[in-house]
C-alpha positions in Angstrom: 0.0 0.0 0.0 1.7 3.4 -0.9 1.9 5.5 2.2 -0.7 8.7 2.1 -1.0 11.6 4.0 -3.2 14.3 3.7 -2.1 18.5 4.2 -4.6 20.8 5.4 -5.5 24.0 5.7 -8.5 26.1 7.2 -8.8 29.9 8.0 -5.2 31.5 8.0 -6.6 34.6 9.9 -8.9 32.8 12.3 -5.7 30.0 13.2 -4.0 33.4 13.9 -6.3 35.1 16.1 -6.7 32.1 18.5 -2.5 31.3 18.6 -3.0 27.9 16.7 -1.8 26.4 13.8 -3.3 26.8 10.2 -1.7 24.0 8.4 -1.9 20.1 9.8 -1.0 16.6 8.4 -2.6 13.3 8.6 -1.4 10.0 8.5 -3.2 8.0 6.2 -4.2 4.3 8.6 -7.8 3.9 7.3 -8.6 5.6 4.5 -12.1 7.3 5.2 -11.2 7.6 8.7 -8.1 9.5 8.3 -10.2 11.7 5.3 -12.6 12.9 8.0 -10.3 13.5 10.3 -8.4 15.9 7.9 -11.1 18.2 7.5 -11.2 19.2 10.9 -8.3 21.5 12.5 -7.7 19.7 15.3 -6.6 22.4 17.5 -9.3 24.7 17.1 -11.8 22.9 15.6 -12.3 24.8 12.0 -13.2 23.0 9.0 -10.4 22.6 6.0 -10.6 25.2 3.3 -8.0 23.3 1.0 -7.1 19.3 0.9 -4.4 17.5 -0.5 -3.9 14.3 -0.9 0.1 13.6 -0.9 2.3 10.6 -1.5 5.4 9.4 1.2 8.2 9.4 -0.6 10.5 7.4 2.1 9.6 6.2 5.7 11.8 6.4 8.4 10.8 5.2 11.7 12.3 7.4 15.4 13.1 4.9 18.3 13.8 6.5 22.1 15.7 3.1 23.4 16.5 2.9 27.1 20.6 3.1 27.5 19.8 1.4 31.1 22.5 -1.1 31.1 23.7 -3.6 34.1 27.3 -5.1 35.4 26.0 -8.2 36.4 30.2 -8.4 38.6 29.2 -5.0 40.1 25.8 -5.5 40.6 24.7 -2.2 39.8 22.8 -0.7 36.8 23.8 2.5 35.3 21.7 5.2 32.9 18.8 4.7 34.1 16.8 7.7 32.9 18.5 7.7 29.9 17.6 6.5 26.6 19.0 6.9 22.5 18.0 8.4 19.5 17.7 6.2 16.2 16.2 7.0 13.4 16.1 4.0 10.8 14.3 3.7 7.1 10.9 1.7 7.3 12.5 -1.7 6.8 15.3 -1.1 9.2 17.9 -2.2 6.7 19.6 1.5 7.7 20.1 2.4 11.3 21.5 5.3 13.0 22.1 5.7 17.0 23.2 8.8 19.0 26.3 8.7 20.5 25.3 10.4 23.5 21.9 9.7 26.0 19.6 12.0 26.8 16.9 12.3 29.5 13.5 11.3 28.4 12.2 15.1 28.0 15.8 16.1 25.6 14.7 12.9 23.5 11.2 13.4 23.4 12.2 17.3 22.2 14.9 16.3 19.9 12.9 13.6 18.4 10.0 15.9 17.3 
């Protein structure tokens, strides 16, 4: 199944005037679900002006993997808290790690 999103838009000046955005995607699970659920901004509730219907070109995938480790000698753990980045393509044949942990809020931030 090609992967589909839709890009909507609704009232520029109305997004505006209550702080929200004008412009929203959609992930494509269910086909008529996901088409409803495009024509409704979903943070302030106005109806899309202008639809598209768009093609993924590539698919990565973002993992937040614990870096909680042990030393089964020492009997201690260490990292806990922590967690890597990776970003891999869809099938996983590619995949990239941070070299560094981060605490759950840095990779929740970094990740979006």
């Amino acid at each position: 199944m090609d992967k589909i999103i839709f890009r909507a838009e609704s009232d520029r000046v109305n997004a505006k005037s209550s702080g929200t955005e004008a412009i929203w995607y959609t992930v494509v699970r269910e086909l008529n679900e996901s088409e409803e659920l495009a024509s409704i901004n979903p943070w302030n509730r106005d109806e899309a002006v202008l639809k598209k219907k768009l093609y993924l070109l590539d698919d990565c995938v973002i993992a937040i993997r614990s870096a909680r480790s042990e030393d089964r000698i020492e009997k201690r753990d260490y990292n806990k808290g922590y967690y890597f980045i990776e970003i891999m393509n869809q099938d996983e044949s590619i995949k990239l790690s941070s070299h560094r942990i981060y605490s759950w809020e840095q990779a929740i931030e970094y990740s979006s």
